[in-house]
C-alpha positions in Angstrom: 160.7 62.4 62.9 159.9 65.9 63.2 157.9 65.9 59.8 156.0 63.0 60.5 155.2 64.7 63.9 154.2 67.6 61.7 152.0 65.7 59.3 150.3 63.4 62.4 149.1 67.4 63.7 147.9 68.1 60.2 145.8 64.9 59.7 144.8 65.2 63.0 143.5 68.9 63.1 142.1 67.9 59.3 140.0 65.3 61.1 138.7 67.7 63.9 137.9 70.2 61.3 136.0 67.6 59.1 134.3 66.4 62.4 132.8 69.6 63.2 132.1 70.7 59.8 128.3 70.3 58.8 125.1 72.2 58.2 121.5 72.4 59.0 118.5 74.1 58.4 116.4 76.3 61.0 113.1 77.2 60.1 111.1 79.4 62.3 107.4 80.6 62.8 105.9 78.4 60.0 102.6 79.3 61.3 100.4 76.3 60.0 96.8 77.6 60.4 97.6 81.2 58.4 96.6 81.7 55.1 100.2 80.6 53.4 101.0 79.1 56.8 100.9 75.1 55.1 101.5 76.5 51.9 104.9 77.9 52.6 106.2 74.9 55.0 104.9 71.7 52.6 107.6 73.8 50.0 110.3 74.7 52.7 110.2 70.5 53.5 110.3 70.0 50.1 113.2 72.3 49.1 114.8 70.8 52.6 114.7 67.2 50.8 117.0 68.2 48.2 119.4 69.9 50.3 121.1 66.6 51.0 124.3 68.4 52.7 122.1 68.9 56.0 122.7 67.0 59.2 119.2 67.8 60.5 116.7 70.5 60.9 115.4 72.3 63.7 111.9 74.3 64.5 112.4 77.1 66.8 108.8 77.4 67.4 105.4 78.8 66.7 104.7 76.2 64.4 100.7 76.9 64.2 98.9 79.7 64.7 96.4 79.0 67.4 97.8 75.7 68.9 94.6 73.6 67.6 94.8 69.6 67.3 93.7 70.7 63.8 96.7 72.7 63.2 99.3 70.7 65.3 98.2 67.2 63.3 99.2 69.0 59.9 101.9 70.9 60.9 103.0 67.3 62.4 102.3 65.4 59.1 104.0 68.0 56.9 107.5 68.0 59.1 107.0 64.3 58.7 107.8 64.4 55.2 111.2 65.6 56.3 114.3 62.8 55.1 116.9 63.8 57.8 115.7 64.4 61.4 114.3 67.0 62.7 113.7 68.8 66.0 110.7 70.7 67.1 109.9 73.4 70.3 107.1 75.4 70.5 105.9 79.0 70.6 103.8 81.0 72.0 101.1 80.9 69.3 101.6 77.1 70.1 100.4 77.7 73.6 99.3 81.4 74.4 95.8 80.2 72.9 96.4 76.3 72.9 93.1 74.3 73.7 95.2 71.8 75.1 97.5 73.7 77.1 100.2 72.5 75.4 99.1 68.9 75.9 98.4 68.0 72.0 101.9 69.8 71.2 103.6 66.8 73.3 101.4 64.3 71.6 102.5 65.1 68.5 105.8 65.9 68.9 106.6 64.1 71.8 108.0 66.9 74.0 108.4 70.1 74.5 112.0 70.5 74.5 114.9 68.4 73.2 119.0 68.3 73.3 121.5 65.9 70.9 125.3 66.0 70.4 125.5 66.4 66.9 130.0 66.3 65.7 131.3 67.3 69.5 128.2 70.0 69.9 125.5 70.1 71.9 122.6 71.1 71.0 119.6 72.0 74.1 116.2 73.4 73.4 113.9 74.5 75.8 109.7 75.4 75.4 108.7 78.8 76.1 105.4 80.2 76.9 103.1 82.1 77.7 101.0 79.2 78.6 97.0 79.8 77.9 96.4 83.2 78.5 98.7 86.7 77.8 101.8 87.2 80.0 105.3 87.9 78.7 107.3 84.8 77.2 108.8 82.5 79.9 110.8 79.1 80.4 108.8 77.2 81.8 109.6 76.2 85.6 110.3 72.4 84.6 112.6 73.1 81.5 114.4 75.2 84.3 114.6 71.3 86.5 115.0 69.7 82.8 117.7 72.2 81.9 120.0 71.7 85.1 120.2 68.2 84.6 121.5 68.1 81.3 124.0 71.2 82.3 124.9 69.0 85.5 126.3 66.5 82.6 127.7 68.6 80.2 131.2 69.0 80.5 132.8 72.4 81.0 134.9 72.4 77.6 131.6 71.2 75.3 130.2 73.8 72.9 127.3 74.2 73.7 124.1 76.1 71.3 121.1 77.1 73.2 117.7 77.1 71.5 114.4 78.9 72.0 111.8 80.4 71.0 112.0 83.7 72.2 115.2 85.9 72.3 117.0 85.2 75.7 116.4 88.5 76.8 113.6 90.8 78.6 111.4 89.2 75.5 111.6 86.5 78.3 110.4 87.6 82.2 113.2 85.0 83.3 115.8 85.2 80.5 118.3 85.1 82.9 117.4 81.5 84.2 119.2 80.7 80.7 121.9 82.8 80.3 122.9 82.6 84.2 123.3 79.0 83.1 124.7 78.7 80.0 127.0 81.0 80.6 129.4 79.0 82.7 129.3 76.6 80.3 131.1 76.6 76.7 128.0 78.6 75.1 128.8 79.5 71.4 125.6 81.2 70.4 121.8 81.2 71.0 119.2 81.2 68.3 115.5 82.1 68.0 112.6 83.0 65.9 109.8 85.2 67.2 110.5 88.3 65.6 109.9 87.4 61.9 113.4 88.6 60.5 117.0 88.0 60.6 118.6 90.0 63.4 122.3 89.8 65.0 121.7 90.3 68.5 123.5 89.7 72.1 122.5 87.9 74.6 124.7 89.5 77.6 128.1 88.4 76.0 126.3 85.6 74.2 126.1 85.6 70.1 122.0 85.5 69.7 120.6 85.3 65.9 116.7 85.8 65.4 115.9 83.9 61.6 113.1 85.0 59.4 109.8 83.5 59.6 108.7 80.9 57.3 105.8 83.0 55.7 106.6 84.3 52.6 104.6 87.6 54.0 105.0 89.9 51.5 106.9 88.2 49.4 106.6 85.6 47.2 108.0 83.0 49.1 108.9 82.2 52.1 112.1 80.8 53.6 114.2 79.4 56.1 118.1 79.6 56.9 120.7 77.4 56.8 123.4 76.9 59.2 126.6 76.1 58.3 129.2 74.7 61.1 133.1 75.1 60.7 135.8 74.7 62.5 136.3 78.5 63.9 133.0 80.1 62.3 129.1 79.2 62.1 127.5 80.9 58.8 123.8 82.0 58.3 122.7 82.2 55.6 118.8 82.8 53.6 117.7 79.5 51.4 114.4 80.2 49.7 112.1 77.1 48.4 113.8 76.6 44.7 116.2 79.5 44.5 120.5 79.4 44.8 121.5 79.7 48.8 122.1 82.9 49.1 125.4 84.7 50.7 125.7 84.6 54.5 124.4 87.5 56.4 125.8 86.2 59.9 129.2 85.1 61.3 129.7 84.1 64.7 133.5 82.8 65.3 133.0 79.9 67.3 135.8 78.6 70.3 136.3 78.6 74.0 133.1 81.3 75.5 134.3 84.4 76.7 131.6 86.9 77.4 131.4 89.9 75.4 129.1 91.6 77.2 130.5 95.3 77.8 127.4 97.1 79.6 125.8 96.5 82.9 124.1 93.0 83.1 120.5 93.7 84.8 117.9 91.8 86.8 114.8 92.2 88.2 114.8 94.5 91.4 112.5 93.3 94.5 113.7 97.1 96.0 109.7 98.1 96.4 109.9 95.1 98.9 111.7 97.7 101.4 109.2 100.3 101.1 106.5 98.3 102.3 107.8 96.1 105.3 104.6 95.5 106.9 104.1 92.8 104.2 106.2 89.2 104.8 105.9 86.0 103.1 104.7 83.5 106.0 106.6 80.5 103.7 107.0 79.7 99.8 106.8 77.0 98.1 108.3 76.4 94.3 106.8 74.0 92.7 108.3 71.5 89.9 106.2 73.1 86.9 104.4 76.6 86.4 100.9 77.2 88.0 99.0 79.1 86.3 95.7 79.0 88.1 94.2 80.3 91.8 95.2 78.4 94.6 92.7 77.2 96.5 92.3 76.7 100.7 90.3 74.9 103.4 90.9 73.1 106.4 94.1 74.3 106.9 95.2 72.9 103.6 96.1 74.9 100.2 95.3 73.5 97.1 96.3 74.0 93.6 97.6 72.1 90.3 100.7 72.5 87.6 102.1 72.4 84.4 102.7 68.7 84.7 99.6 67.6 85.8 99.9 67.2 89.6 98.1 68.3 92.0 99.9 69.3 95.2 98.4 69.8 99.1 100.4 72.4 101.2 100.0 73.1 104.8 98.5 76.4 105.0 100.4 76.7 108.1 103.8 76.7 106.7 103.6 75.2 103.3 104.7 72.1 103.8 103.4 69.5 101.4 100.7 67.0 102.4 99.5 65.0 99.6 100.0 65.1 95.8 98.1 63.6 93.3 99.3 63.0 89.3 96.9 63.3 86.8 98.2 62.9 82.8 98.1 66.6 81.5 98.8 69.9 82.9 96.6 71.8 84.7 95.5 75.2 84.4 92.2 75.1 86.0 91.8 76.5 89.7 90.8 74.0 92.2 87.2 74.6 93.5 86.4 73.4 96.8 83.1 72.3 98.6 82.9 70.4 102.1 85.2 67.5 101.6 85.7 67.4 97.7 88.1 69.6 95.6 87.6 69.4 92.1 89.6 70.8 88.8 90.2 69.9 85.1 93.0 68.6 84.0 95.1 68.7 80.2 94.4 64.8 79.7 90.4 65.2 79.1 89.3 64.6 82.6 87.2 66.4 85.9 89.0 65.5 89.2 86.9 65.2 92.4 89.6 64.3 95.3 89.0 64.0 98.7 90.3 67.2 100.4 92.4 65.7 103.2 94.2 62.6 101.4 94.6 63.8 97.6 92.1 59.8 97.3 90.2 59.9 93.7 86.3 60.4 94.5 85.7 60.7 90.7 86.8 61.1 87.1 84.6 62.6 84.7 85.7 61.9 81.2 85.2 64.6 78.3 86.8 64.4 74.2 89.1 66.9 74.7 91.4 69.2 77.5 89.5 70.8 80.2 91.7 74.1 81.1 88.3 75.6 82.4 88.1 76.6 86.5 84.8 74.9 88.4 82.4 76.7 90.4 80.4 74.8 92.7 76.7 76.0 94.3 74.2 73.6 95.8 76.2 70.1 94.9 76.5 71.2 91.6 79.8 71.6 89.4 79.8 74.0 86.8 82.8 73.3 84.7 83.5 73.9 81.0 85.9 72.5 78.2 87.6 72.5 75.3 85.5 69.9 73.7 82.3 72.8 72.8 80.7 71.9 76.3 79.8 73.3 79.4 78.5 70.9 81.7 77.1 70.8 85.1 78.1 67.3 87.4 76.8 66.3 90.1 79.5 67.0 93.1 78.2 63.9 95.4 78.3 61.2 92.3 80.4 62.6 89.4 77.3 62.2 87.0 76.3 64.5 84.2 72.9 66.4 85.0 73.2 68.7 82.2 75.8 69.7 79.1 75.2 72.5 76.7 77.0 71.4 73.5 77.2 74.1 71.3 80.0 76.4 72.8 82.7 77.9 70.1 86.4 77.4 70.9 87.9 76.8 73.6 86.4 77.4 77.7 89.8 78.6 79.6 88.4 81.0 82.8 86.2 80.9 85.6 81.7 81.0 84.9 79.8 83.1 86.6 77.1 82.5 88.6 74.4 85.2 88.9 70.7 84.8 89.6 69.7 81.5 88.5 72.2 82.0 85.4 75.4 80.9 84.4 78.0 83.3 82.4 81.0 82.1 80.9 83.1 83.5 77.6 85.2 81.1 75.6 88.3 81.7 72.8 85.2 81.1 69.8 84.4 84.9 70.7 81.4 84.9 72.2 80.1 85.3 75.9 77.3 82.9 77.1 74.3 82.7 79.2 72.7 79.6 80.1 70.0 78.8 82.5 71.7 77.6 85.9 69.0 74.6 86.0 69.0 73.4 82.4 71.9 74.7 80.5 69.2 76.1 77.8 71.3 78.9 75.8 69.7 82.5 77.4 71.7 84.3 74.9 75.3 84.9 73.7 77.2 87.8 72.5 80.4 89.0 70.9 82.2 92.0 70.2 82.0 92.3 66.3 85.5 91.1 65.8 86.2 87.8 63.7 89.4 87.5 65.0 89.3 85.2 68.1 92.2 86.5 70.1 89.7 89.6 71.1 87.5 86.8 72.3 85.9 87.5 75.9 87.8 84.3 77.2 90.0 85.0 80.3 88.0 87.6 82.1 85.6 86.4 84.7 82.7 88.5 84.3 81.1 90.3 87.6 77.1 91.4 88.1 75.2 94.0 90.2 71.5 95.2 89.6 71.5 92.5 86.5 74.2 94.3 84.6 77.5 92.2 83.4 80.6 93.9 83.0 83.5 92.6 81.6 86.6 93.4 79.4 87.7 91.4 76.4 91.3 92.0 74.8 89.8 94.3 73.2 90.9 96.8 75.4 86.7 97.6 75.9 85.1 97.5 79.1 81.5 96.5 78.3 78.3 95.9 79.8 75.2 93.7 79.2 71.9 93.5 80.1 71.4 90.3 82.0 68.8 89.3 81.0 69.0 89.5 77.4 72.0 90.1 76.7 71.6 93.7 75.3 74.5 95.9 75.3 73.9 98.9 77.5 77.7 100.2 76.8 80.6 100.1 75.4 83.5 102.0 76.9 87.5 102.6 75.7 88.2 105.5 77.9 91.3 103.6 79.6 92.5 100.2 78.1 91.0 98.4 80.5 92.4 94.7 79.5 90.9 91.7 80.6 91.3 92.3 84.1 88.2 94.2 86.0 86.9 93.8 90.0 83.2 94.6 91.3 83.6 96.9 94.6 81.9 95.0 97.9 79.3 97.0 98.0 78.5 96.5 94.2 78.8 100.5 93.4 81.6 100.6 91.3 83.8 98.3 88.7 88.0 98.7 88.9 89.7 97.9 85.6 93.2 97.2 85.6 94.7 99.5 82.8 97.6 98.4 80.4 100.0 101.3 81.7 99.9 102.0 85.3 96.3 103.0 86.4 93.7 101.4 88.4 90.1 103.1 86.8 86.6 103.3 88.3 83.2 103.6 86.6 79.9 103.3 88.4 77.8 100.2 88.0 74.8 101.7 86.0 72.8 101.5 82.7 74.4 104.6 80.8 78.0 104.9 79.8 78.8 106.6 82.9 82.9 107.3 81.5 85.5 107.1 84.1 84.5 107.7 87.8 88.4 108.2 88.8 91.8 107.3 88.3 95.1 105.7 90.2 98.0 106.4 89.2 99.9 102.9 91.1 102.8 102.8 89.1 103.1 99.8 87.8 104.6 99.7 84.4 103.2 98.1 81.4 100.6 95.4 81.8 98.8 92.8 80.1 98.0 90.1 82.1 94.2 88.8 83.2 94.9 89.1 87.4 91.3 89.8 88.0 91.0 92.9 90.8 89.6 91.4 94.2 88.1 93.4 96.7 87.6 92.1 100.4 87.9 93.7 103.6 88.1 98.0 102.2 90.8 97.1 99.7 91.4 95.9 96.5 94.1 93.4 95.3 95.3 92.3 92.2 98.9 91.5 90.5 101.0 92.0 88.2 102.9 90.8 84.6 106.5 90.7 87.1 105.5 89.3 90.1 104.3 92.3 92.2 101.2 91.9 94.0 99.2 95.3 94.9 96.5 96.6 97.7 94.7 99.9 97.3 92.1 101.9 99.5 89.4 102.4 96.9 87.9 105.2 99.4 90.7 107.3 99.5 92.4 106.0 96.4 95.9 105.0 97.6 98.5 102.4 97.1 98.5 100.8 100.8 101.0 97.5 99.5 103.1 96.5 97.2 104.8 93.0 97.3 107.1 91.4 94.5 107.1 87.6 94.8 109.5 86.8 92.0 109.3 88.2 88.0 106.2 86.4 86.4 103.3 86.7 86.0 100.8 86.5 89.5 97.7 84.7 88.9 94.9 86.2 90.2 95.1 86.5 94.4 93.2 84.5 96.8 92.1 86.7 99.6 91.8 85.1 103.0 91.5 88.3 104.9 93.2 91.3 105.2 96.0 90.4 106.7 96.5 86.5 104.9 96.8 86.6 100.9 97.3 83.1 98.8 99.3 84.2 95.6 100.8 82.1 93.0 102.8 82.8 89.8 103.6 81.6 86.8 106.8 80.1 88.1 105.1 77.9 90.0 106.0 80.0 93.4 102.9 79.4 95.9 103.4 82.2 98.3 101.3 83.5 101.8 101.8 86.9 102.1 100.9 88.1 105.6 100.1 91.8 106.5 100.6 93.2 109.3 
């Protein structure tokens, strides 16, 4: 009896061994749109195909380059080819600069995130950004929602493999919405691409393994990794297109999760919060998806749209919500507002003009492609641009085209500029352009020299005095034109200004927002005039286009983590600092001194009152 109690155990642990025993491939950062980019992935399907030991593949992201219909309809029809199933997030090359917003990624692919059990495993993936314009990586708020529901039914003795795009750690601004999850559950190991190379790495306790980018780079060829599940061990191991597997570089013993993690487990610090009490938040509001766009307010109502495509009314009393409206793509452009109409873009191709008090349609303007561009609206006219190559004005009253100029490059993503009968806007296809307010005839255009487009002058909103634009592309360059023509006057390099630049109120001076720390000032004049002063503000490394606003003797802007600043310009002093939460704030809407609208990345709506 005893033996055949013994050999029941044996067959039986035989059978759970054989049950969790499999493989799969995990390509990373294929890149369609490089030079190789198609090249590399059309042979990594192919060598995939005759690997016929694998379960299933997954794609940890950046899968294009730029995120173009173009590039996401290949990459699409090349994974296609694949005979076992496959599963597909995306990267920030697949959104940072996407013309879609990420919308044509979900078309394809049909989400942005995924989870299966695969023999007793399961498997959950979740998108990561940033989402249209430069911030650090982030989950976005509603893979967060998405993520908690799947947890909520996941039992507490699964094993469970996290996927993203990004290493869960400060390569993330929320990493620890992951890991503060996963971690109570029966986590065996992360993985992620991003980083181009096979790493071992820990995830506060967690096994984390980076694989090598797709591109064959310097190489010859590229390559993927293949994953091999046993009973107490997971293998990783380099396959290259038509060469022998070769020997595993990574073992992670798999079994019940116990953390690791030996040193100090950190998080963000809101501590700068106590040094400046006289600044409260009024009310919050967190929203279902990330806004990443400028709130807008009037009649006591605040205004704004998110990552899935609604727009929400808030109470600008308290922030209670009012009326929501869902349109069928996300939403990245700021609401404009004009009597009794508001009026935005939305992912799905369309120009929303709703009625301010009940969220009712007044119109739909249909275009070909996304419209992530921010309105503008003077004299019953919408100035609006797209991602189909056109700038358009509409007619606020009626929703009817007056004018379109047709021949823009790349993508539209920030907020025009009206100045003096013109209209300035830059665009991801390099160039800044000047059309005529009344016609849309092309004035001029310019660019910066650079063929790359991610130095295009696309997220800054330009500012004018005495008919001189200033700007700064990410080119680190704070320039300035000639209205008129378009000439450039100067060119200056003197302090990294990045995308983000403020006009004073009294038009003397432009304030760049440096990438480490500093607040600069240059006069607003015709010759180079080199850096009137700096602030030393302290806020870390920055990147992100929060444009600088002045109102009311100070000067606000915010910040890649959340922190929201105000400065005397005069006597050139911090006077407030605020941290909201740890993403990225979009630029601040300023409804007095004491009353500031600020939303973030998270999808946190926020009034800041100071007193």
């Amino acid at each position: 009896m005893r033996l055949l109690l013994s050999f029941a155990i044996f067959i039986c642990c035989f059978s759970n061994s054989n049950a969790q025993t499999f493989k799969y491939a995990f390509v990373t950062d294929t890149h369609v749109g490089t030079a190789t980019g198609e090249e590399d992935l059309r042979r990594t399907v192919t060598d995939i195909n005759k690997q016929t030991e694998l379960d299933f593949i997954v794609v940890t992201g950046d899968v294009t380059e730029m995120g173009t219909k173009l590039e996401l309809k290949l990459a699409k029809s090349i994974l296609s080819q694949l005979k076992k199933p496959y599963y597909v997030i995306p990267g920030n090359h697949d959104t940072g600069w996407s013309e879609s917003g990420g919308v044509d990624f979900i078309r394809e692919f049909g989400d942005d995130k995924f989870t299966f059990d695969h023999n007793g495993f399961r498997f959950i993936a979740c998108a990561s950004g940033p989402y249209v314009r430069m911030s650090d990586g982030h989950i976005p708020r509603d893979a967060v929602i998405w993520m908690d529901k799947i947890l909520k039914n996941t039992s507490a003795t699964m094993p469970v493999i996290f996927i993203n795009h990004y290493p869960v750690d400060s390569s993330l601004d929320n990493w620890y919405e992951a890991t503060d999850r996963i971690k109570k559950y029966n986590i065996q190991y992360a993985i992620c691409g991003h980083g181009h190379s096979n790493q071992a790495l820990n995830f506060e306790g967690i096994p984390g393994t980076m694989g090598r980018s797709n591109l064959r780079a310097k190489d010859s060829l590229g390559g993927y990794n293949i994953v091999t599940m046993r009973k107490d061990s997971v293998l990783f191991a380099v396959k290259k297109p038509g060469l022998s597997l070769e020997n595993p570089w990574r073992k992670i013993a798999l079994g019940k999760f116990t953390s690791s993690s030996t040193g100090k487990v950190e998080r963000p610090s809101y501590a700068i919060n106590n040094t400046y009490p006289q600044v409260k938040k009024a009310w919050s509001y967190h929203a279902p998806a990330n806004v990443v766009l400028t709130p807008a307010a009037s009649n006591n109502l605040v205004i704004f749209g998110n990552a899935i495509g609604e727009v929400e009314a808030l109470s600008l009393k308290d922030g209670s919500k009012k009326w929501s409206y869902k349109t069928k793509g996300a939403i990245y452009s700021s609401p404009a507002i004009a009597g009794n109409s508001v009026v935005l873009g939305s992912g799905d191709g369309s120009i929303y003009a709703l009625q301010l008090n009940t969220g009712k349609l007044l119109w739909k303007f249909n275009t070909r492609a996304a419209v992530l561009g921010s309105a503008v609206i003077d004299n019953g006219v919408v100035f609006i641009g797209g991602s189909d190559n056109h700038f358009r004005a509409i007619d606020l009253k009626t929703g009817k085209q007056i004018w379109a100029f047709n021949e823009v490059e790349g993508t539209i993503v920030g907020k025009p500029l009206l100045y003096k009968g013109k209209v300035l806007f830059g665009s991801w296809g390099r160039h800044l352009y000047t059309l005529d307010q009344n016609n849309g005839r092309l004035l001029w255009k310019w660019n910066n020299g650079h063929a790359n487009r991610m130095f295009s002058p696309a997220m800054c909103t330009p500012v004018a005095h005495n008919d001189i634009v200033y700007f700064a592309a990410p080119d680190r360059v704070l320039t300035a034109l000639d209205v008129n023509n378009g000439t450039t006057l100067w060119r200056n390099k003197e302090a990294t200004v990045r995308e983000s630049t403020g006009l004073s109120e009294d038009g003397s001076m432009i304030f760049g927002k440096t990438m480490n720390d500093e607040i600069v000032a240059y006069k607003t004049q015709a010759i180079d005039p080199g850096v009137l002063w700096r602030l030393n503000m302290g806020f870390g490394y920055e990147h992100v286009p929060s444009m600088l606003i002045a109102k009311d003797k100070e000067v606000l802007f915010g910040t890649r983590n959340g922190v929201v600043y105000a400065f005397d310009p005069v006597v050139r002093k911090t006077v407030w600092a605020h941290k909201i939460d740890n993403s990225m704030v979009n630029t601040v809407n300023v409804l007095s001194k004491n009353a500031i609208l600020v939303a973030t990345m998270d999808g946190f709506v926020t009034l800041l009152t100071v007193k």
